[in-house]
C-alpha positions in Angstrom: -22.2 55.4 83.4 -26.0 55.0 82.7 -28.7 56.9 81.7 -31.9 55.6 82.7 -31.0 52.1 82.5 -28.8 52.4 79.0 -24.9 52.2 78.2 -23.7 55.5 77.1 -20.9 53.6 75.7 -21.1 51.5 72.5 -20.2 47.8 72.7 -16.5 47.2 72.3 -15.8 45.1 69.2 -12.2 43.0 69.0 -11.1 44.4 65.4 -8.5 41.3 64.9 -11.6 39.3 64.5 -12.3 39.1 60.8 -15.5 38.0 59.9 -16.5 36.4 56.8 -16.7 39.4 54.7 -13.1 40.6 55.3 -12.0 36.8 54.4 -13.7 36.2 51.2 -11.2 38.8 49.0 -8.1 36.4 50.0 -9.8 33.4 49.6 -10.7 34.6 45.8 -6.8 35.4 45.1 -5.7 32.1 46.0 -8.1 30.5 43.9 -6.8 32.6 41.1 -4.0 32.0 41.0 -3.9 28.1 41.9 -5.7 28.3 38.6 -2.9 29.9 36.9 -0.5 27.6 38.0 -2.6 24.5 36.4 -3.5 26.3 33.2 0.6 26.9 33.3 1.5 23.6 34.1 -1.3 22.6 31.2 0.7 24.5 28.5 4.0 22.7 29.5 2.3 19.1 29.1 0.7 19.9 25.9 3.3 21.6 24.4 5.5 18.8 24.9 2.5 16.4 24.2 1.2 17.2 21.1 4.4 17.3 19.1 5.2 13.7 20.1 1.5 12.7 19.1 1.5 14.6 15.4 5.5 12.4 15.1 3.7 9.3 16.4 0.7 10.1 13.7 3.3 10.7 11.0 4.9 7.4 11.7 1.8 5.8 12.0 0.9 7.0 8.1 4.4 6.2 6.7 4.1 2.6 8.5 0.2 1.7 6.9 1.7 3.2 3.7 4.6 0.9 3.5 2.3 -1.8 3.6 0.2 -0.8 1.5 3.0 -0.6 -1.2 4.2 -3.9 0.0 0.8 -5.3 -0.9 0.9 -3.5 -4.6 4.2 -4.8 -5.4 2.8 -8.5 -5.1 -0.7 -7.7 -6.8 1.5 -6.2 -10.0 3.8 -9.9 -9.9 0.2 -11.8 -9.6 -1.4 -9.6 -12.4 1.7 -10.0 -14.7 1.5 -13.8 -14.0 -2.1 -14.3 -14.9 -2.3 -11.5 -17.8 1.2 -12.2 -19.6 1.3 -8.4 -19.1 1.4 -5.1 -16.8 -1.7 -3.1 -16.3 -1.5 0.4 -18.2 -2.5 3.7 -15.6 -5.7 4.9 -14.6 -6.0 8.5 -16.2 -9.9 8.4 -15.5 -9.9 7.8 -11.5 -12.6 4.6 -12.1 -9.4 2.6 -10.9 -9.2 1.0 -14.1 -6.2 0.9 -16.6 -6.9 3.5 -20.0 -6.2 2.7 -23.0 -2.4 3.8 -24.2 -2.3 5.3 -21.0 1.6 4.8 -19.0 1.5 7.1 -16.5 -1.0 8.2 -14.3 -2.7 6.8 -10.9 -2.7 3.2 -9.9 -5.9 1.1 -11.5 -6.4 0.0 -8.0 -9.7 -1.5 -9.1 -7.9 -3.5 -11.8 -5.2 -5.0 -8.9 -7.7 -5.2 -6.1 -5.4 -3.3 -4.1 -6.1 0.2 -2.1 -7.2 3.5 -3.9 -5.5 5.8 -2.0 -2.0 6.2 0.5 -3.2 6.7 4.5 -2.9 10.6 3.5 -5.7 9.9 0.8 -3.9 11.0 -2.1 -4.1 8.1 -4.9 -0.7 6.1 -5.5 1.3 7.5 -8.8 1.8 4.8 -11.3 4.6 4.7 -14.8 4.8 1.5 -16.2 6.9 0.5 -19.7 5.0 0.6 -22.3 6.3 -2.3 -24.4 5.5 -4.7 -21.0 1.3 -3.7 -21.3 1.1 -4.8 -25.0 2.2 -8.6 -24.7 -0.7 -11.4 -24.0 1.3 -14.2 -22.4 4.0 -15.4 -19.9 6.5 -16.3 -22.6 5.9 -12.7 -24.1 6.3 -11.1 -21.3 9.2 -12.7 -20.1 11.2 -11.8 -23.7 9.9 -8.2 -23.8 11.5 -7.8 -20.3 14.9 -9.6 -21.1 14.7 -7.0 -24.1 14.5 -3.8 -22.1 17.4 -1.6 -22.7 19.2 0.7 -19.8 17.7 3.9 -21.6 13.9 2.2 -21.5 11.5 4.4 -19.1 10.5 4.5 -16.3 13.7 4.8 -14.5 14.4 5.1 -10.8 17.3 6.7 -8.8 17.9 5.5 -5.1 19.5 8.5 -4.3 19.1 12.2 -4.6 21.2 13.2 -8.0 21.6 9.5 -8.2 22.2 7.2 -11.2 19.2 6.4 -12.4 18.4 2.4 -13.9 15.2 1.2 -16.3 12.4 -0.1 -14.5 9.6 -2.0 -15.4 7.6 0.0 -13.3 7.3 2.7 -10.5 4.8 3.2 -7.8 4.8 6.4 -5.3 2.9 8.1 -2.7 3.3 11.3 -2.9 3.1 11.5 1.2 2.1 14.0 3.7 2.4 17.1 1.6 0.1 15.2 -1.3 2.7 16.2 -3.8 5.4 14.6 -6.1 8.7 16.0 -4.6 12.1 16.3 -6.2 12.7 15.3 -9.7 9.6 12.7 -9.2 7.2 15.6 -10.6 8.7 17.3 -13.1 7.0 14.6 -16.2 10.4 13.6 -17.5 9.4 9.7 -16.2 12.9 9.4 -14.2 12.1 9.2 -10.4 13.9 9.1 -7.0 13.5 7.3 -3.8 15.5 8.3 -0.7 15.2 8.6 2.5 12.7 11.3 3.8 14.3 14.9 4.3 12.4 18.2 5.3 11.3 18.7 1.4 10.9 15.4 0.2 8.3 12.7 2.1 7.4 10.6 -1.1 7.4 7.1 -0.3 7.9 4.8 -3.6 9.5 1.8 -4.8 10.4 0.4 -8.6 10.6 -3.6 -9.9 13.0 -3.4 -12.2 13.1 -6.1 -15.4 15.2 -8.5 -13.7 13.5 -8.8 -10.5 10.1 -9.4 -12.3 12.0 -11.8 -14.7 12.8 -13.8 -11.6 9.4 -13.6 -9.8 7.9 -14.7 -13.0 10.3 -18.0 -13.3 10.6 -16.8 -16.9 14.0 -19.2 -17.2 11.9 -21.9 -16.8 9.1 -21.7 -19.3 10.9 -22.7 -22.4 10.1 -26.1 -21.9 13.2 -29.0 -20.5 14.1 -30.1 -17.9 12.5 -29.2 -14.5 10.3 -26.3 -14.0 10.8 -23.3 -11.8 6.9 -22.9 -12.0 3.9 -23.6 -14.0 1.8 -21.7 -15.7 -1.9 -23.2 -15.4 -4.2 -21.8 -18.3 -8.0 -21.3 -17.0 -9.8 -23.1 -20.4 -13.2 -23.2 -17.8 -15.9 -21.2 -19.5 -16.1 -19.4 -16.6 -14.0 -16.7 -14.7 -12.1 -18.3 -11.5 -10.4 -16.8 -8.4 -7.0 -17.5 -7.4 -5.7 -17.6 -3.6 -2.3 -18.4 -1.7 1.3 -19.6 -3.4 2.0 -15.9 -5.0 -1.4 -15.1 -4.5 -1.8 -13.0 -1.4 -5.3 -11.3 -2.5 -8.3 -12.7 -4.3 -7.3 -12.7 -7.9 -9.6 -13.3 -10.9 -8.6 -15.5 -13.4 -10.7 -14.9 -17.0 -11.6 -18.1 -18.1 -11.7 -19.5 -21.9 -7.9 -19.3 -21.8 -7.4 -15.7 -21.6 -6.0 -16.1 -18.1 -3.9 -17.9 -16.2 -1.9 -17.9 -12.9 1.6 -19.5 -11.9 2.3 -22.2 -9.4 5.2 -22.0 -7.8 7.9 -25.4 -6.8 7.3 -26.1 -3.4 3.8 -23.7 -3.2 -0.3 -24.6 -4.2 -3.1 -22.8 -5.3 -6.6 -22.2 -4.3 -8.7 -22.1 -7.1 -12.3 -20.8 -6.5 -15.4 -20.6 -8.3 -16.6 -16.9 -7.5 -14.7 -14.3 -5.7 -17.7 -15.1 -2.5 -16.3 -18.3 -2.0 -12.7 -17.3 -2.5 -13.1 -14.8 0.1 -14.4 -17.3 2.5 -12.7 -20.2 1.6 -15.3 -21.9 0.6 -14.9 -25.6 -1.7 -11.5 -24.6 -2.7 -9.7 -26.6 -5.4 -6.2 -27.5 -4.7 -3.5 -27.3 -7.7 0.1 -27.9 -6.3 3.4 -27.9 -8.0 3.5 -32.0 -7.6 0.0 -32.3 -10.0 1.1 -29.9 -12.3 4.3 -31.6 -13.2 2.4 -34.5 -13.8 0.0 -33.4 -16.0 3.2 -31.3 -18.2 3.5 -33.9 -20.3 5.5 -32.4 -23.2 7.6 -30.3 -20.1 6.8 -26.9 -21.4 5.7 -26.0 -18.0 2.5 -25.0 -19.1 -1.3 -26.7 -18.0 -4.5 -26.5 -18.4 -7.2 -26.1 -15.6 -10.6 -27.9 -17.3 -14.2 -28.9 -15.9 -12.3 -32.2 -15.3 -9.0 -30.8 -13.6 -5.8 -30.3 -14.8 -4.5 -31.6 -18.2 -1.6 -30.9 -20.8 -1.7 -27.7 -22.4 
């Protein structure tokens, strides 16, 4: 019906039409909780994620740590070689050995070796006392053939272990930057085990024997063929020493306070500063063949001169 030309009626409208208004509320719940599902799923891969990556870092630190202990072992052989002697422990932290000073931190300085373990604590170092005091290979060599089983440090390779003289001990006090076990209670008797849920110290010990060995002290009496030679540095002048036992750049005092050891079958590089030793730069060659022709009195001991090697 119409009134003057109008609709009395309004429009009919289909109400199972939704329009965008009555659409937007369901689209906004979806979103919400497709979000929830990802920051779910999120959680699950992290929490299994990061535990494996904190093991993998762990094992990473105990791996570059091992190394680096590696590495120390051989500088202590090659310092004992050239210095007739061990270095005493840095008590200061200038990485240099202190007078009278056993135990304390490594003198990393002194070794040329790394200050600190890949948790950057510094390494823990004990050394005899009777092995820093002697000025030569041959005096070496007897005060560690006259170390007794009671003589400190000492090292146990088990927890409650037997424990056995040692010429030395080195030990990263690992992850929780603390000497565990019986390792810091002062009395100078250490233990090295495998790692438990208290105990992450990482250490090892050279024991008299061992460094007898490495130091071919049975064949520096003199007689008969020579396990190695000791070459005396009677230049004015410091030298550096590379390769045979020689893994670093090692300096060599000169006027016959140092010296280094060549090993049978092994050479030397000797160096005039530690520049061109580090670059290898006009090296001088001194192999096991030259020195046991310049031994002439077989005492396994030479001298390294302005003019080369010589009898000593």
């Amino acid at each position: 019906m119409k009134l003057r030309g109008k609709s009395l009626g309004k429009p009919w409208k289909d109400l199972s039409v939704r329009g965008p208004m009555t659409e937007a509320p369901q689209q906004r719940g979806l979103t919400l909780i497709e979000m929830a599902i990802v920051l779910v799923v999120l959680g699950i891969v992290l929490g299994m994620t990061l535990p494996l990556l904190s093991e993998l870092s762990r094992h990473r630190h105990f791996r570059s740590t091992q190394r680096d202990l590696d590495e120390i072992r051989e500088a202590l052989v090659g310092y004992a070689g050239i210095h007739g002697r061990l270095p005493l422990a840095d008590t200061n932290g200038d990485g240099m050995g202190d007078a009278g000073q056993v135990t304390g931190s490594l003198p990393f300085l002194e070794l040329g070796v790394p200050a600190v373990d890949a948790w950057r604590n510094s390494y823990h170092y004990d050394v005899n006392q009777a092995l820093t005091t002697t000025g030569s290979l041959s005096a070496l060599c007897a005060a560690l053939s006259s170390l007794g089983s009671s003589a400190l440090p000492q090292l146990a390779f088990s927890q409650g272990g037997t424990s056995s003289a040692q010429a030395l001990v080195v030990i990263s006090k690992g992850e929780n930057s603390a000497l565990d076990g019986g390792n810091g209670d002062g009395d100078r008797i250490y233990e090295s085990h495998t790692p438990t849920g208290n105990f992450d110290d990482l250490s090892f010990g050279l024991n008299p024997n061992t460094l007898y060995s490495r130091l071919s002290c049975s064949g520096t009496g003199g007689g008969g063929a020579c396990a190695s030679y000791t070459v005396v540095n009677r230049r004015p002048v410091d030298i550096y020493a590379r390769g045979g036992g020689y893994a670093l750049c090692t300096q060599v005092p000169g006027n016959g306070a140092g010296s280094f050891l060549v090993f049978s079958g092994q050479s030397v590089s000797v160096y005039g500063n530690l520049n061109q030793c580090q670059n290898d730069v006009n090296p001088s060659i001194i192999a096991y063949p030259q020195c046991a022709s310049a031994d002439a009195d077989s005492d396994c001991q030479v001298r390294w001169t302005n003019t080369g090697l010589a009898e000593e």
